[in-house]
MMTF fields as JSON, N, C-alpha, C and O atoms, coordinates in Angstrom:
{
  "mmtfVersion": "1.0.0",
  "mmtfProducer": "UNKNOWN",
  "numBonds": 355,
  "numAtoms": 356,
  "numGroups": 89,
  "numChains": 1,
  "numModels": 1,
  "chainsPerModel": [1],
  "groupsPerChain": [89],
  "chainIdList": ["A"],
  "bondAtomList": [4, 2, 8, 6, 12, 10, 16, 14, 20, 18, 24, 22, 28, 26, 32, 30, 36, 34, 40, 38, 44, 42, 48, 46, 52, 50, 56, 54, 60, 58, 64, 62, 68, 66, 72, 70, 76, 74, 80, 78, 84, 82, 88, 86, 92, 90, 96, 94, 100, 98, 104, 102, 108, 106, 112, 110, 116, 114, 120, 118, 124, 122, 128, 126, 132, 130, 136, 134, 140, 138, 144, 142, 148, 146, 152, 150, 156, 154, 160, 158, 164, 162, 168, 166, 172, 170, 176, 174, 180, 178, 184, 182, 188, 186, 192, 190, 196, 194, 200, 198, 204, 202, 208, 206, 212, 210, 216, 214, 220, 218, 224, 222, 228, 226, 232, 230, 236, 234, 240, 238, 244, 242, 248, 246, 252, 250, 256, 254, 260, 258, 264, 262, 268, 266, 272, 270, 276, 274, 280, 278, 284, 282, 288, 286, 292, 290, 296, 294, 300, 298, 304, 302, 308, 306, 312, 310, 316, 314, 320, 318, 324, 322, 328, 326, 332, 330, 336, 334, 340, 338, 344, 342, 348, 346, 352, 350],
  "bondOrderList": [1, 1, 1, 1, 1, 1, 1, 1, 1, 1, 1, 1, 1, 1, 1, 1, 1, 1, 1, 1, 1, 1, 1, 1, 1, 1, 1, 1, 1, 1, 1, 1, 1, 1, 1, 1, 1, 1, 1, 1, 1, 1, 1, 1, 1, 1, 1, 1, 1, 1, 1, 1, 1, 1, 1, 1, 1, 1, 1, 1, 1, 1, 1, 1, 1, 1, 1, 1, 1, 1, 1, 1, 1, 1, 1, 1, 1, 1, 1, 1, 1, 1, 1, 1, 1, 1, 1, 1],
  "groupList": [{"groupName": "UNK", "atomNameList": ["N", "CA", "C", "O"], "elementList": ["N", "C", "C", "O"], "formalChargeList": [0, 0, 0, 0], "bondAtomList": [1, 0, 2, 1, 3, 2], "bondOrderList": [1, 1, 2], "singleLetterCode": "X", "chemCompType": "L-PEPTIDE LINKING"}],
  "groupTypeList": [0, 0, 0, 0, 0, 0, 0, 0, 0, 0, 0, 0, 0, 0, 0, 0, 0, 0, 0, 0, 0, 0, 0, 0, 0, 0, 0, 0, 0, 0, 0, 0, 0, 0, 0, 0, 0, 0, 0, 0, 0, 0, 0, 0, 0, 0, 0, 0, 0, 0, 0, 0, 0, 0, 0, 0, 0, 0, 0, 0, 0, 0, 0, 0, 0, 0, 0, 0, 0, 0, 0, 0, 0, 0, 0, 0, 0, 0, 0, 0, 0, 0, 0, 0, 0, 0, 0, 0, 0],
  "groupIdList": [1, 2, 3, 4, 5, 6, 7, 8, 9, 10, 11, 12, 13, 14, 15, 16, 17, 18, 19, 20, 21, 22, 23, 24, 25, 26, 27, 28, 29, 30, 31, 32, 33, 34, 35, 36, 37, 38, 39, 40, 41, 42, 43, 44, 45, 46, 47, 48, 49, 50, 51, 52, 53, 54, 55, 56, 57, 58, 59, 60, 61, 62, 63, 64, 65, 66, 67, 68, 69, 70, 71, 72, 73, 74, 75, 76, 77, 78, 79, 80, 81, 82, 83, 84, 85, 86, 87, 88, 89],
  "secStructList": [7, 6, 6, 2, 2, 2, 2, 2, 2, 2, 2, 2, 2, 2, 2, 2, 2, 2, 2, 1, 1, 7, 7, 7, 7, 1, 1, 7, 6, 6, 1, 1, 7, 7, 6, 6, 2, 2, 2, 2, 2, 2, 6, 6, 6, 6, 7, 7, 7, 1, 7, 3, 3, 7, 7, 6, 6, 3, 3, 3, 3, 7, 1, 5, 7, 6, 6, 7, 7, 5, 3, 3, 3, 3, 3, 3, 6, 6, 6, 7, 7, 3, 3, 3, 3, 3, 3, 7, 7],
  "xCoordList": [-5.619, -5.396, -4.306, -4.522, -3.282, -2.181, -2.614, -1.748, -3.344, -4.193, -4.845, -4.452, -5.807, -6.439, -5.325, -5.568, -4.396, -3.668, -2.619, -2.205, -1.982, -1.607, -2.718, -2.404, -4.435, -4.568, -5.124, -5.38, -5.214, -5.65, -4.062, -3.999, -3.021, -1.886, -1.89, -2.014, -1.806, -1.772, -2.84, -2.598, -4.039, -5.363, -4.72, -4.821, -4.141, -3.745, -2.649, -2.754, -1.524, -0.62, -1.328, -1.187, -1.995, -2.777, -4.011, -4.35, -4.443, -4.984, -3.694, -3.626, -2.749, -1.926, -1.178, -0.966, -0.899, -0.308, -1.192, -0.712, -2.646, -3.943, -3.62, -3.933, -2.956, -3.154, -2.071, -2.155, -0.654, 0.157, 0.24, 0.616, 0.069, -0.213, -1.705, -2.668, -1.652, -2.751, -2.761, -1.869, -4.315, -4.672, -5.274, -6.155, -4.458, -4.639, -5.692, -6.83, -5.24, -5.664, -5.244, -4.263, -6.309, -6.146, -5.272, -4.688, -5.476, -4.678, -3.059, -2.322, -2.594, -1.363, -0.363, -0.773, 0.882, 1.712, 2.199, 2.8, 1.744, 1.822, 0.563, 0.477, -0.209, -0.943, -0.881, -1.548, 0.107, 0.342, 1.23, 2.104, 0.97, 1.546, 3.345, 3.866, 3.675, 5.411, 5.828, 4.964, 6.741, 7.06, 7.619, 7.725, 7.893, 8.33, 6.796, 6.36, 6.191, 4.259, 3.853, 3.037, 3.872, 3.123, 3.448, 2.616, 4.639, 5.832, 5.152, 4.509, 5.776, 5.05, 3.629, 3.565, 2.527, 1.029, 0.731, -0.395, 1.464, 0.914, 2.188, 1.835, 2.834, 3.607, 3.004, 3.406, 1.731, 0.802, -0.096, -0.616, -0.731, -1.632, -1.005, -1.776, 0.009, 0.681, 1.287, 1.558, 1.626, 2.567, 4.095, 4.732, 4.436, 6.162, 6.473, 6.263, 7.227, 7.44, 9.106, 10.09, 8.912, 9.862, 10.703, 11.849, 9.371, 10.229, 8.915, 7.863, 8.988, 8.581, 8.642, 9.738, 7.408, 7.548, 6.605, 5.792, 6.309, 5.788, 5.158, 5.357, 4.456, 3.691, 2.852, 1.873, 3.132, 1.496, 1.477, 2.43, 0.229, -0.718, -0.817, -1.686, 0.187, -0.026, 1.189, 2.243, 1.197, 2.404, 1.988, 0.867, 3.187, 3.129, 3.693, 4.56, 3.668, 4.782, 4.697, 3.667, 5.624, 6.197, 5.895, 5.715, 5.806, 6.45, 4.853, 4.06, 4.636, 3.557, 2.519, 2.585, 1.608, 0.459, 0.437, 1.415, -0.719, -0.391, -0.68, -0.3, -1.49, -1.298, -0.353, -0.354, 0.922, 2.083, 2.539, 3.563, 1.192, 1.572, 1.865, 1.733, 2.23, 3.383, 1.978, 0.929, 2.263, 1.441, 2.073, 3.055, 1.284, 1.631, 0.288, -0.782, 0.446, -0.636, -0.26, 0.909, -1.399, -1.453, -2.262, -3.471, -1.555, -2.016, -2.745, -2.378, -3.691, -4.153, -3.378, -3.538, -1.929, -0.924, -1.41, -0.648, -2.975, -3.301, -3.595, -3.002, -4.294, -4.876, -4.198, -4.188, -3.803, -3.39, -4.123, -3.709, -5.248, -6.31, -6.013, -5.635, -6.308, -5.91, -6.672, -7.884, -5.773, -6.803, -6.511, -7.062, -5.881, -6.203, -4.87, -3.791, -4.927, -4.198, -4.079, -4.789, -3.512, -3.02, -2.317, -1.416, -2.56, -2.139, -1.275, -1.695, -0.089, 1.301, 1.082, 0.659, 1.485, 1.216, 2.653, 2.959],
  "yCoordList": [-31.182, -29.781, -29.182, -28.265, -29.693, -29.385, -29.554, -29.488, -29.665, -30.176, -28.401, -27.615, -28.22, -26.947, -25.514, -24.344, -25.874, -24.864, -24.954, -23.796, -25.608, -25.599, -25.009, -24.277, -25.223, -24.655, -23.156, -22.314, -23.237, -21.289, -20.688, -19.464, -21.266, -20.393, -20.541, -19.469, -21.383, -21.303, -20.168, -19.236, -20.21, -19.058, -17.434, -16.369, -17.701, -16.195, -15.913, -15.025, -16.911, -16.491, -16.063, -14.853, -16.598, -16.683, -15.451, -15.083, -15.064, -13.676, -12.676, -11.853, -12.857, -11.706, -11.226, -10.107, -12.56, -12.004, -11.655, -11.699, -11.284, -11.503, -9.899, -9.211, -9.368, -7.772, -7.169, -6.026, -8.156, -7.107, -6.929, -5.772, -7.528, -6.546, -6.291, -7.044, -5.078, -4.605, -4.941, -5.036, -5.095, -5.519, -4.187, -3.579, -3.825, -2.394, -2.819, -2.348, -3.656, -4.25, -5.201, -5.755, -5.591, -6.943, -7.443, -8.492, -5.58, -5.337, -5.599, -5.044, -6.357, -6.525, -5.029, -3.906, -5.371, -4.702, -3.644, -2.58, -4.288, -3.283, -1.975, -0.922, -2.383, -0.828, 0.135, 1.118, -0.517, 0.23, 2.037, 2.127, 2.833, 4.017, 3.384, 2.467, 4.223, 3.91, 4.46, 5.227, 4.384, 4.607, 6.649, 7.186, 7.479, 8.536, 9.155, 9.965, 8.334, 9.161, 8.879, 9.782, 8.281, 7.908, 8.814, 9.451, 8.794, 10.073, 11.872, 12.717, 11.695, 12.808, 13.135, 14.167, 12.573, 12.899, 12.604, 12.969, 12.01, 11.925, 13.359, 13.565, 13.91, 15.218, 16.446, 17.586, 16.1, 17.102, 17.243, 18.358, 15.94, 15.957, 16.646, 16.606, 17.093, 17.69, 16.533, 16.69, 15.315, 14.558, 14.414, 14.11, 14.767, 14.782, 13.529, 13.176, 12.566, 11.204, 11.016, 11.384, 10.115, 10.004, 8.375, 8.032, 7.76, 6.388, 5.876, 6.025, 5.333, 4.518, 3.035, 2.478, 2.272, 0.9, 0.282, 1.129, -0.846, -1.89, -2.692, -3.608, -3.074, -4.206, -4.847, -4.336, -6.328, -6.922, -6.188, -6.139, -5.66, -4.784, -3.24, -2.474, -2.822, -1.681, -0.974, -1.6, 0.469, 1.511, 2.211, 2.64, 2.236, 2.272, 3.791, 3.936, 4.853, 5.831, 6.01, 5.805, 6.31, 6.833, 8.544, 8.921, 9.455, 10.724, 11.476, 10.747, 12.31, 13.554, 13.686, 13.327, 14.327, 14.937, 16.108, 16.821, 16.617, 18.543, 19.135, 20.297, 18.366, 19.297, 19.43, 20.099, 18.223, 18.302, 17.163, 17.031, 16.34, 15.112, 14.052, 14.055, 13.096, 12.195, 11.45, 11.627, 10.498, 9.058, 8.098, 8.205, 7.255, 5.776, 5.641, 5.694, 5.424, 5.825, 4.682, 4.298, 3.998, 2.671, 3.158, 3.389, 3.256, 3.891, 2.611, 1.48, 2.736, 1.655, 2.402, 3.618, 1.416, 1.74, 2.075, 2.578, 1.733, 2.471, 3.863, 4.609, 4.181, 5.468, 6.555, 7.78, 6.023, 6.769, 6.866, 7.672, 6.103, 6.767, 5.999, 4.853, 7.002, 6.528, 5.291, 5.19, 4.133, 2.752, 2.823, 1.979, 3.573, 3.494, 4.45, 4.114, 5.407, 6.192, 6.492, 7.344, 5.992, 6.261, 7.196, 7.523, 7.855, 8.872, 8.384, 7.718, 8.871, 7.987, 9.155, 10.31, 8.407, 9.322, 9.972, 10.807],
  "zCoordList": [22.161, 22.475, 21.573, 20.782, 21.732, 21.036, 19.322, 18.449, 19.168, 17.455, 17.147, 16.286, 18.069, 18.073, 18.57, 18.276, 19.179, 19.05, 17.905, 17.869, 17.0, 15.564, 14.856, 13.917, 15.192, 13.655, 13.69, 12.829, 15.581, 15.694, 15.612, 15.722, 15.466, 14.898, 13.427, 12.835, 12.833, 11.138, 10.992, 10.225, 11.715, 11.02, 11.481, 10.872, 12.598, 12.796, 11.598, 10.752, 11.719, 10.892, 9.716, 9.537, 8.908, 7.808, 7.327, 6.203, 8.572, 8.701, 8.514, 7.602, 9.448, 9.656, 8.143, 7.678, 7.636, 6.268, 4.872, 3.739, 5.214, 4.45, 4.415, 3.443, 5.58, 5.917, 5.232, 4.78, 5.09, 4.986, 3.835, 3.645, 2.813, 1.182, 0.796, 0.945, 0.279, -0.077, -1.645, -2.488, -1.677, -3.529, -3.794, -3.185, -5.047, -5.255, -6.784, -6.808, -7.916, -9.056, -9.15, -8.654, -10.116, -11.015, -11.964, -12.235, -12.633, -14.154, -14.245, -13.43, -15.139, -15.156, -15.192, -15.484, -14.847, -14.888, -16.012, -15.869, -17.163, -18.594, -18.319, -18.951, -17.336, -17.621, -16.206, -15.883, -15.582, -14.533, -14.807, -15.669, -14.261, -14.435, -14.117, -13.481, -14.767, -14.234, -13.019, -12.595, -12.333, -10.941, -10.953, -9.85, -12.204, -12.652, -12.343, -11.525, -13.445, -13.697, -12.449, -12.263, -11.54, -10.56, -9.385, -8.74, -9.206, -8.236, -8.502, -7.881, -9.762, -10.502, -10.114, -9.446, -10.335, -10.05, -8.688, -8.349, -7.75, -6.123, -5.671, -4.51, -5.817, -5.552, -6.333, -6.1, -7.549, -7.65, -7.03, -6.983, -6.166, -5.307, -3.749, -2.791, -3.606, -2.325, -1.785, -0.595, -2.286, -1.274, -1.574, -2.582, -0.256, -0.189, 0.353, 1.514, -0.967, -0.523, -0.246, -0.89, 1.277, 1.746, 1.098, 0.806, 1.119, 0.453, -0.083, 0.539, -1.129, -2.467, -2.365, -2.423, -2.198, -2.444, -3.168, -3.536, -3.567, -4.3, -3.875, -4.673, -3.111, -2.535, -3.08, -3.623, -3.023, -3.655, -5.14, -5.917, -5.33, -7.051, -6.435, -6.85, -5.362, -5.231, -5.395, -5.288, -5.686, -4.937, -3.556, -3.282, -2.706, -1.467, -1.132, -1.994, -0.437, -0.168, 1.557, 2.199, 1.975, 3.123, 3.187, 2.03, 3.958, 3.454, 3.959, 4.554, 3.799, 4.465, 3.165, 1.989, 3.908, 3.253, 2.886, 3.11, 2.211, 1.435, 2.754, 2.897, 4.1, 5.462, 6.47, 7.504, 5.69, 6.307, 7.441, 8.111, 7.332, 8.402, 7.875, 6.651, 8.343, 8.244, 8.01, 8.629, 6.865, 6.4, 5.364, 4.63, 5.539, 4.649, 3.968, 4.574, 2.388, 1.506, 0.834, 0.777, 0.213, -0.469, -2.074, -2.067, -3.204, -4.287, -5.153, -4.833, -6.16, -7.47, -7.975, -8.083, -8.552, -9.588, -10.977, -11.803, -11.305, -12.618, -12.659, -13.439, -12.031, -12.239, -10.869, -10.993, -9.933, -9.067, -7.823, -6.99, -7.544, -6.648, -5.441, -5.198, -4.8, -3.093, -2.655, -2.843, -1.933, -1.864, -0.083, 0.624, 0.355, 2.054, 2.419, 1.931, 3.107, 3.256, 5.338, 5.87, 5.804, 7.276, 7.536, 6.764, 8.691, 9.162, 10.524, 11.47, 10.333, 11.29, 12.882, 12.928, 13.803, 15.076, 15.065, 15.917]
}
């Protein structure tokens, strides 16, 4: 028993951290937009970013939408395009 409950915790653990970075690309880091160009073109798209992060192959922001609500947006650091964007309650 105690055998099968070690390995349905390793699988959860193992799921759970499957979630918390997102794979945005493949492409190395030299063709990623810079963190200036990237700021720059998601604040032309209407987003007011509250905080800026890095996760995993992605850029991450904190901060609202052009309709003014509060979200967490997961960017492909090459080109800019939205890879999952949540809307915060």
């Amino acid at each position: 028993m105690m055998k099968y409950l070690m390995v349905a915790t390793l699988t959860l653990l193992t799921a759970t951290s499957a979630f918390a970075k997102k794979d945005c690309t493949n492409l190395p880091k030299d063709k990623w937009m810079t963190e200036a160009e990237f700021k720059k073109q998601a604040e032309a798209k209407g987003y007011k970013i509250t905080k800026f992060k890095q996760p995993g192959s992605c850029y991450e922001i904190y901060g609202t939408n052009k309709e003014g609500k509060e979200v967490e947006v997961y960017f492909n650091p090459v080109g800019g395009a939205v890879v999952k964007e949540k809307l915060e309650d």
